[in-house]
RODO-2510 file (C-alpha; in nm, 4 decimals, decimal comma):
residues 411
     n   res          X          Y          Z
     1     x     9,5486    15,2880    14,1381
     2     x     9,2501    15,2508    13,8452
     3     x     9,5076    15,3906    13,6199
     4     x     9,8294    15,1482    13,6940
     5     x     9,5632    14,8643    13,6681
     6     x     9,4257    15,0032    13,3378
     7     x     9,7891    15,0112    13,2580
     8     x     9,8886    14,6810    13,3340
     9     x     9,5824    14,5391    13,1533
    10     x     9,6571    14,7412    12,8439
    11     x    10,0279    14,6259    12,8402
    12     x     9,9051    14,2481    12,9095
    13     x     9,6426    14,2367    12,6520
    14     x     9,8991    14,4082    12,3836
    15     x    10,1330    14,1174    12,4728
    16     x     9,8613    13,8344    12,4225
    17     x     9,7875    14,0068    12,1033
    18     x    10,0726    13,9209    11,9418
    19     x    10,1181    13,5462    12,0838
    20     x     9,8716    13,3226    11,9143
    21     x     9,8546    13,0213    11,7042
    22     x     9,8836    12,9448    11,3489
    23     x     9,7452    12,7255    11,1086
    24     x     9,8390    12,6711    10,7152
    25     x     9,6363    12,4970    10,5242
    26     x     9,8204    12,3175    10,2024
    27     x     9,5992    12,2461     9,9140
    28     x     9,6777    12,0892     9,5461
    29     x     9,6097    12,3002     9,2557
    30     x     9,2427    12,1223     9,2156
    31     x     9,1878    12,2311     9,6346
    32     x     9,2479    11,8925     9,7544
    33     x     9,4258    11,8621    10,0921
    34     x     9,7792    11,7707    10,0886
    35     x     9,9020    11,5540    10,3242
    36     x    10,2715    11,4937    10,4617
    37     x    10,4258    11,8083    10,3605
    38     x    10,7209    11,9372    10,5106
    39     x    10,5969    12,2932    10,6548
    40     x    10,8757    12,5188    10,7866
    41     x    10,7871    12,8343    10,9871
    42     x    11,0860    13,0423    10,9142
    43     x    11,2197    13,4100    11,0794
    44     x    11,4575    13,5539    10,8116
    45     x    11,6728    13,2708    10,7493
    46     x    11,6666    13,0503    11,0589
    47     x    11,3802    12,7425    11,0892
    48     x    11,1880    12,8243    11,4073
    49     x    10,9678    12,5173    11,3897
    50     x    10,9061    12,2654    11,1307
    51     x    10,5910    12,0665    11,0862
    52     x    10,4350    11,7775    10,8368
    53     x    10,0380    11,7946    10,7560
    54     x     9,8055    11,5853    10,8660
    55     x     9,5585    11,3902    10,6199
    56     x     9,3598    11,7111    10,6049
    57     x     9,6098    11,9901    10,4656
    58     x     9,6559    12,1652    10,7853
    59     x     9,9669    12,2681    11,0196
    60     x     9,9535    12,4414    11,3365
    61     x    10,2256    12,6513    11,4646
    62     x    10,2274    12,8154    11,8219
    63     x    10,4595    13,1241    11,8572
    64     x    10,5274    13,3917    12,1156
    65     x    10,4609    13,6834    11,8633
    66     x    10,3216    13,7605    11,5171
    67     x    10,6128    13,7522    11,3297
    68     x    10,7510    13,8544    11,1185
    69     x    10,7480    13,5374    10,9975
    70     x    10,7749    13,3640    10,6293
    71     x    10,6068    13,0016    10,5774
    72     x    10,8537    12,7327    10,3578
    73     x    10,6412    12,4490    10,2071
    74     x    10,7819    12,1629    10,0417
    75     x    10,6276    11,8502     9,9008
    76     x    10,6921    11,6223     9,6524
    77     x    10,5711    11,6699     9,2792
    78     x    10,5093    11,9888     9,3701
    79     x    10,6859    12,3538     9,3632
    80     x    10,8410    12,4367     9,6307
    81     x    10,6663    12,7492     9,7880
    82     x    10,7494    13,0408    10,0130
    83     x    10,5019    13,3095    10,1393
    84     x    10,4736    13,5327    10,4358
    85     x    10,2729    13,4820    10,7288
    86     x     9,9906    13,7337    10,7285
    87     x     9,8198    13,9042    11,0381
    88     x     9,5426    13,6418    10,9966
    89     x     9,5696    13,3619    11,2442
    90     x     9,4780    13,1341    10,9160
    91     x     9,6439    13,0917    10,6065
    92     x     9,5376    12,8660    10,2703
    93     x     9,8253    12,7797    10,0537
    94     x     9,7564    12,6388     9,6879
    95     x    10,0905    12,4681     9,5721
    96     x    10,1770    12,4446     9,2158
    97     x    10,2862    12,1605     8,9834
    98     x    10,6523    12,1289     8,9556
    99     x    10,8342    12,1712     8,6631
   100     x    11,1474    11,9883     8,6170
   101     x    11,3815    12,2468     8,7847
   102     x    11,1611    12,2948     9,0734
   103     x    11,0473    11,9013     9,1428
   104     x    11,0573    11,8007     9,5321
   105     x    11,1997    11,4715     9,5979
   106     x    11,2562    11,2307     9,9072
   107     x    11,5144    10,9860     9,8078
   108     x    11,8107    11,2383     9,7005
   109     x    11,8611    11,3671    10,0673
   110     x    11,6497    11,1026    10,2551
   111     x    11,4078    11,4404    10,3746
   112     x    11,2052    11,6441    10,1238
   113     x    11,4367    11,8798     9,8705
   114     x    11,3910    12,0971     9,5514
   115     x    11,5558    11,8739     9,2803
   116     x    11,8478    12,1878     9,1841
   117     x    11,9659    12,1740     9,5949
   118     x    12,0022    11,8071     9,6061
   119     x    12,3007    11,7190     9,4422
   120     x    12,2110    11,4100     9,2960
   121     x    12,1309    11,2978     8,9910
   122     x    11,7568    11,1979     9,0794
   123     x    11,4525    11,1853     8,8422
   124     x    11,0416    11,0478     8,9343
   125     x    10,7840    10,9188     8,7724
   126     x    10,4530    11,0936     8,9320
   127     x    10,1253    10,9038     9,0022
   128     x     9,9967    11,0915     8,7017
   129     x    10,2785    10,9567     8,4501
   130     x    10,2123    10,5888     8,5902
   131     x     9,8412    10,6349     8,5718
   132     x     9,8665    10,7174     8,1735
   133     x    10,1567    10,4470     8,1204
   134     x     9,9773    10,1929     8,3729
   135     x    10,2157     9,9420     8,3693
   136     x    10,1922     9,6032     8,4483
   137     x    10,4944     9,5387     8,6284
   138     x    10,7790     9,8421     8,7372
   139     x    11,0038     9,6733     8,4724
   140     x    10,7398     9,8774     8,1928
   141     x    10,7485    10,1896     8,3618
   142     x    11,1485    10,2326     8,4530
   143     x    11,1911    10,2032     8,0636
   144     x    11,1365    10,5970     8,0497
   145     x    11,3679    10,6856     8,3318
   146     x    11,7321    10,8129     8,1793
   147     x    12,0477    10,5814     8,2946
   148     x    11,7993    10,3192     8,3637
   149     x    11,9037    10,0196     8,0761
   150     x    11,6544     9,7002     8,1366
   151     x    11,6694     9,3903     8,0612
   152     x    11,3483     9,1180     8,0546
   153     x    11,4705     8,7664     7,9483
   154     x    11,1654     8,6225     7,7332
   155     x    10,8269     8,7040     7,7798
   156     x    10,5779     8,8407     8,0160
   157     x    10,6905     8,7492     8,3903
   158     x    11,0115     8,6432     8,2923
   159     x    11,3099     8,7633     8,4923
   160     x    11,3867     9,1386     8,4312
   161     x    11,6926     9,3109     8,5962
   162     x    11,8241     9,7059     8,6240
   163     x    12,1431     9,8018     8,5134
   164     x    12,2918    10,1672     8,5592
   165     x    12,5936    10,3563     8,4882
   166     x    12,7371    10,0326     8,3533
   167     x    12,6777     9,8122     8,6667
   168     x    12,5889     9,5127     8,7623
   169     x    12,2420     9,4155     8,8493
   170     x    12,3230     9,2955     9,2102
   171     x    12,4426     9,7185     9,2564
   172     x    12,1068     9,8414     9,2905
   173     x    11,8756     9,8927     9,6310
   174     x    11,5127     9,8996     9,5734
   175     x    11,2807    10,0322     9,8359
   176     x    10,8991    10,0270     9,9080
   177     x    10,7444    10,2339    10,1605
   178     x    11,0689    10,2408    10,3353
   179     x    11,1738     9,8821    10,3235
   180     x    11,4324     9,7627    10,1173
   181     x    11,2938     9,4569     9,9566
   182     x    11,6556     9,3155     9,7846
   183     x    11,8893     9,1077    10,0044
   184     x    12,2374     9,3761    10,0060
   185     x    12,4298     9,2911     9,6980
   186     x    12,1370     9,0979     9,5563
   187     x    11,9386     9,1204     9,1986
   188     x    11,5130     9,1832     9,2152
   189     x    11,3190     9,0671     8,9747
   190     x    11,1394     9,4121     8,8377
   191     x    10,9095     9,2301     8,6311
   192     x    10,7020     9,1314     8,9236
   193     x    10,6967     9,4473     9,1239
   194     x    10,3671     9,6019     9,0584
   195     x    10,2960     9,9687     9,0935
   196     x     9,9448     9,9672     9,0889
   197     x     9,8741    10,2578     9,3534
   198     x    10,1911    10,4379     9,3626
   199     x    10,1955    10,7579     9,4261
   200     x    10,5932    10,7925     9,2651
   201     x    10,8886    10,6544     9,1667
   202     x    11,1980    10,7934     9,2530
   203     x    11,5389    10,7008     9,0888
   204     x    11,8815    10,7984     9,2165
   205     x    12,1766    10,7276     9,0313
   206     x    12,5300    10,7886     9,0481
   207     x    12,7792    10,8188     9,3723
   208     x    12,5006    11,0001     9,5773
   209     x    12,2856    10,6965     9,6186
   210     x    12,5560    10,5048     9,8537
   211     x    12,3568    10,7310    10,1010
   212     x    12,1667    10,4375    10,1721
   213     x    12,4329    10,2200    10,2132
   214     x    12,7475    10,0182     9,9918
   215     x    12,4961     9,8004     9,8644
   216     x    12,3170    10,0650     9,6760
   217     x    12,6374    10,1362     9,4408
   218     x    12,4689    10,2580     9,1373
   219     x    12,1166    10,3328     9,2119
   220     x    11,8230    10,3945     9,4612
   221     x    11,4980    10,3022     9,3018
   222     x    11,1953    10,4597     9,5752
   223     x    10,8527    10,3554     9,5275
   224     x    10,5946    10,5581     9,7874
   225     x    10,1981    10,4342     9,8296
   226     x     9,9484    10,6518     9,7398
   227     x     9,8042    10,8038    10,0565
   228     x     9,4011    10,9171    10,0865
   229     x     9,3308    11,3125    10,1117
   230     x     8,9796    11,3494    10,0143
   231     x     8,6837    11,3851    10,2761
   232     x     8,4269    11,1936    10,0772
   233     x     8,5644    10,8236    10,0429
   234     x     8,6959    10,7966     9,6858
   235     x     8,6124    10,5026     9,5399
   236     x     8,7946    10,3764     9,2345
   237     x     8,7406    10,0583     9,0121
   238     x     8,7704     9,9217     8,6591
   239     x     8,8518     9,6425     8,4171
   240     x     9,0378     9,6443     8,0756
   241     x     9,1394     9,3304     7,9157
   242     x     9,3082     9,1898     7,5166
   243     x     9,3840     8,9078     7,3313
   244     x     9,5783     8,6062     7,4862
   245     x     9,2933     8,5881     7,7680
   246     x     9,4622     8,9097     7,8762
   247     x     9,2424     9,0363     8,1717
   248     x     9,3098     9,3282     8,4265
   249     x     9,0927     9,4487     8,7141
   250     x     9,1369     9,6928     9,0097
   251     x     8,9308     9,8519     9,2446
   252     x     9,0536    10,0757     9,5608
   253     x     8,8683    10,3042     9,8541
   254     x     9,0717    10,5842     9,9872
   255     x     8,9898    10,9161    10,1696
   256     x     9,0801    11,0705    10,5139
   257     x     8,8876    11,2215    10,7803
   258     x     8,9912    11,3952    11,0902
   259     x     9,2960    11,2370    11,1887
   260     x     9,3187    10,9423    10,9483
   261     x     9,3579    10,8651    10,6188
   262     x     9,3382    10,5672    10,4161
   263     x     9,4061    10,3597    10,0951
   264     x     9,2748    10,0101    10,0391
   265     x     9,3607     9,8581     9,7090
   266     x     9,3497     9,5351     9,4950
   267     x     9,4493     9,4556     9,1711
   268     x     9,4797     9,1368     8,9586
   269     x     9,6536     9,0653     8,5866
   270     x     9,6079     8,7683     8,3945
   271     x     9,7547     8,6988     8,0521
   272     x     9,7853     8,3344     7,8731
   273     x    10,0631     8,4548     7,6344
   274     x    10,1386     8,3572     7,2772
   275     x    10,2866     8,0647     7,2948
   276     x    10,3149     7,7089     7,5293
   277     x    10,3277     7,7537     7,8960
   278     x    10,3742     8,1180     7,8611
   279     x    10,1097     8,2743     8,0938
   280     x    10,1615     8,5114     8,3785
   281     x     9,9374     8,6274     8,6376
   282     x    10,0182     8,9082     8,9317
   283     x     9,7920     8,9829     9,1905
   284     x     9,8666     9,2872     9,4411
   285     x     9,6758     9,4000     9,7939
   286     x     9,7244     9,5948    10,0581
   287     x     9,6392     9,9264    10,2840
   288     x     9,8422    10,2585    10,3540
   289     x     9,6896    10,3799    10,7164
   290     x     9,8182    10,7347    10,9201
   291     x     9,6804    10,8819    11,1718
   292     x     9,7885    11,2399    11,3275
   293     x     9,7664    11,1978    11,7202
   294     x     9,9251    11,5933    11,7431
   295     x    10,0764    11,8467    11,5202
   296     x    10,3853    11,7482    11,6056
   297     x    10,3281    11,3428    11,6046
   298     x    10,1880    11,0938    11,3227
   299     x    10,2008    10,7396    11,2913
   300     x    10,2027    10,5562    10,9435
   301     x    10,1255    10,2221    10,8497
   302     x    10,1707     9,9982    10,5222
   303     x    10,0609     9,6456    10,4500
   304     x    10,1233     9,5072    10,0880
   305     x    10,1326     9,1537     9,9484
   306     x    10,2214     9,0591     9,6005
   307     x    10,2131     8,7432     9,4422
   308     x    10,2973     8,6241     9,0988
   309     x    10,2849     8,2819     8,8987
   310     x    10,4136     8,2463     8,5797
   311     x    10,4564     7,9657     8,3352
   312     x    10,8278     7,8638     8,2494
   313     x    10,8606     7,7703     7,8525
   314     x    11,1656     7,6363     7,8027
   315     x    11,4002     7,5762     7,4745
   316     x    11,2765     7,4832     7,1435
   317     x    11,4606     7,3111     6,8894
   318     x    11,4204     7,5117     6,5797
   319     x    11,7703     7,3984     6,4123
   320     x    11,7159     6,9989     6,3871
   321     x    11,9221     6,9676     6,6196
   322     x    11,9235     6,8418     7,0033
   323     x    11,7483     6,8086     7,1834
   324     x    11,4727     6,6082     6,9713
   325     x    11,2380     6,3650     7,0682
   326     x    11,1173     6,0832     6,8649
   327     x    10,7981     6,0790     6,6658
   328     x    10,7568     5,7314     6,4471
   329     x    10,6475     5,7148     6,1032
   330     x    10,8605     5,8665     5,8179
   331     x    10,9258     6,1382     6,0397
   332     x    11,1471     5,9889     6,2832
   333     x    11,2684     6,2814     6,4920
   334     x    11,0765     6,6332     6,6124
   335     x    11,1926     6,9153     6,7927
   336     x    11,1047     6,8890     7,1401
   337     x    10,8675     7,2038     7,2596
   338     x    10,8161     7,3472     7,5483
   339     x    10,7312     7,1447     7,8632
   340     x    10,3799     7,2930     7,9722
   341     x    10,4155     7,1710     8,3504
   342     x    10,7280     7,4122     8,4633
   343     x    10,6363     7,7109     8,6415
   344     x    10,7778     7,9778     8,8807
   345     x    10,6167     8,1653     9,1762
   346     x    10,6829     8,4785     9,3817
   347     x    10,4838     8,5386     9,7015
   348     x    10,5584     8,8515     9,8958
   349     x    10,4603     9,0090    10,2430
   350     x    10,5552     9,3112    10,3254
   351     x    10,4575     9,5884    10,6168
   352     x    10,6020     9,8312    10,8451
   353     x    10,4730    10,0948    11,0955
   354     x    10,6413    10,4592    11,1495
   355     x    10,5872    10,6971    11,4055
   356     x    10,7216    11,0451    11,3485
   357     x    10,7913    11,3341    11,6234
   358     x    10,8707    11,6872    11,4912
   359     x    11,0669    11,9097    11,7460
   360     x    10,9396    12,2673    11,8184
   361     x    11,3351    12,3586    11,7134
   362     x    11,2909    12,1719    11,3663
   363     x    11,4424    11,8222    11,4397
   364     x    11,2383    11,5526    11,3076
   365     x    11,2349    11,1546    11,4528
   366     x    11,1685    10,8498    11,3021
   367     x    11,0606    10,5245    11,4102
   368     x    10,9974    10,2875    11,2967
   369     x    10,9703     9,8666    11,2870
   370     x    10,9669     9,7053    10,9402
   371     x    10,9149     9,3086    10,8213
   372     x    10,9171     9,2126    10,4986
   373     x    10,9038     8,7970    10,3506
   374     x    10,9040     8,6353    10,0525
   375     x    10,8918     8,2845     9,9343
   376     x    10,9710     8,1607     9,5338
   377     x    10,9423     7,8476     9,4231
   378     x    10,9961     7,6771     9,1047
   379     x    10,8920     7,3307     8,9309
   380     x    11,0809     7,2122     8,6315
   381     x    11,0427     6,8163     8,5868
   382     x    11,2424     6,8005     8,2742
   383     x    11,5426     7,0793     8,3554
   384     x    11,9199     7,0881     8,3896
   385     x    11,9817     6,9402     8,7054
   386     x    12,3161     7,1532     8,6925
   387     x    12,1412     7,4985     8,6641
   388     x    12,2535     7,8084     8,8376
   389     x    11,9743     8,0447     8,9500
   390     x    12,1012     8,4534     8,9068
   391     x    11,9022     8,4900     9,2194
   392     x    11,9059     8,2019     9,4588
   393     x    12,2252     8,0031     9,3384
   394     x    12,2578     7,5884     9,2747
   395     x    11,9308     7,4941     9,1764
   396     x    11,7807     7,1312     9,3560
   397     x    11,5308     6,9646     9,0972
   398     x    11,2867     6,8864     9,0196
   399     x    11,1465     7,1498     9,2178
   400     x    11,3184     7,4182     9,4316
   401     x    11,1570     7,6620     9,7092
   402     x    11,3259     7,9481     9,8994
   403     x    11,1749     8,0459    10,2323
   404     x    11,4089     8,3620    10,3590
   405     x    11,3040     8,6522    10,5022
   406     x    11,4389     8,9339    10,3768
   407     x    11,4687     9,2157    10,5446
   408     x    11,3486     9,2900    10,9712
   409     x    11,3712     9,4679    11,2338
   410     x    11,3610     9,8003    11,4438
   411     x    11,5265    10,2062    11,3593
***
């Protein structure tokens, strides 16, 4: 009898043995924790379970046995990276930068993918390239992105449009954070999208980005939030500032602890501009909040508010001809210059929440509820009562305000 229970215990602890739990840890090349990649616990060439990381770099898989089993990690800017599960019940992975072949993106297949298996035309600008460009608007920065032709009427703040593959500028879909942020079939101003924070920009072009709909007929342009990963709160501020009163200041706390993570972020730009009624000023806030209730379920918040104000100069008569104003003396007639009381204003609101609930068989689900409004409005005393607006149509004067909320509602 002592021996068939010795038996049995043998055979029982054997099987415990090789059930157990594992956890992956995903760092960056400097040891920082990566959050939100896609981990895929694979058993030759089938996906057994597929997880995202929480704020902290980790992943924890729960299995029957010890494998053999090979670990798929993908996350965007990075390589993508494939090792096998040791006997260990804990595994560090250190991902490398990507290099053009190997670049993760989001936007191409609407999930994480190696650039060369998406078959799309897609390329990014990282948070790294934006930091060393820092642009003041996304209009500055989509310059160095191939296909991408752009077009900024006059001077700072003044309406800039995307044109690609020979479209119009109505055939793009922009996207923040996961909410589209142009009416379908309508233009965006890029010159008063800021980036300040981003993490990347994504740009699809071609047939492939009607994957987000008919609207988005030439291109998908996919701006993502920087998201906190350190433990100690990293605190970031500075100031720069030029001629024409040019000023720019920013300041932002981010980190992550436990279950959360965190970005808060502010940042103002002030020019006066060279010549009459020709300054601009942007100001940008707003928060990027997760928290991982589970390995298998996260919830992700945004807020972000923009708001820009710049000064509209108008026509000047350089030819002698109209329109001219008169002046007296022996000097009857002058050109007439710009009026210095017309001006144009974007304010913006936008936020969503997104919960997300990875299967044990690999499915992922996404939830989430979305709001995003935006107001422009526009004085001009002295203007062409019969002008057409590219983005909100007949124009009433002498001042004109648009209240429409954009885009709404639940997935």
């Amino acid at each position: 009898m002592r021996v068939l229970l010795g038996l049995l215990a043998s055979i029982f602890l054997s099987l415990t043995a090789l059930a157990g739990d594992f956890t992956i840890k995903v760092v960056d090349p400097q040891s920082a924790a990566v959050g939100g990649a896609q981990v895929s616990l694979m058993h030759g060439d089938k996906i057994v379970s597929m997880l995202a990381t929480s704020p902290e770099g980790l992943a924890t898989f729960h299995t029957a046995d010890r494998g053999p089993y090979q670990v798929r990690i993908l996350a965007p800017g990075f390589a993508a990276e494939a090792v096998d599960l040791p006997s260990e019940s804990e595994l560090t992975v250190k991902l490398r930068l990507a290099t053009t072949s190997e670049t993760v993106v989001v936007s191409a297949n609407r999930s994480p993918v190696p650039t060369e298996a998406a078959g799309a035309d897609v390329d990014l600008l990282t948070g790294s390239q934006l930091t060393t460009m820092q642009p003041v608007a996304a209009n500055d920065a989509m310059r160095f992105l191939p296909g991408a032709v752009v077009n900024t009427a006059g001077q700072r703040g003044g309406l800039s449009s995307l044109f690609v593959r020979g479209g119009e500028s109505n055939y793009n879909k922009v996207i923040v954070d996961g909410v589209t942020i142009n009416a379908p079939g309508g233009t965006l101003d890029f010159g008063s999208l800021s980036l300040a924070q981003s993490d990347r920009m994504e740009f699809v072009r071609g047939t492939q980005s009607t994957l987000y709909g008919s609207d988005a007929m030439t291109s998908v342009v996919q701006v993502f939030t920087r998201t906190g990963s350190t433990l100690v709160p990293e605190l970031r501020f500075g100031a720069d500032g030029g001629n024409f009163s040019t000023a720019h200041g920013f300041a932002s706390l981010a980190g992550a602890r436990g279950r959360f993570d965190y970005n808060l972020f502010a940042d103002q730009f002030n020019t006066n501009g060279s010549g009459v009624n020709d300054a601009y000023s942007d100001w940008l806030s707003g928060a990027n909040v997760g928290v991982q209730f589970s390995p298998l379920i996260s919830l992700r918040s945004h807020l972000r508010h923009w708001n820009s104000h710049e000064g509209l100069p108008g026509e000047w008569s350089f030819n002698g001809k109209d329109p001219l104003v008169p002046a007296g003396g022996n000097d009857p007639l002058i050109p007439l210059q710009p009026d210095p009381s017309d001006w144009s204003q974007w304010n913006n609101m936008l936020g969503d929440v997104e919960l997300a609930v990875a299967a044990p068989n690999g499915w992922q689900h996404r939830f989430s509820g979305f709001d995003y409004l935006y107001r422009y409005n526009e004085l001009n005393l002295n203007g062409d009562p019969n002008r057409v607006s590219p983005l909100f149509g007949q124009f009433d004067f002498p001042s004109h305000e648009v209240d429409r909320i954009n885009r709404a509602g639940f997935e």
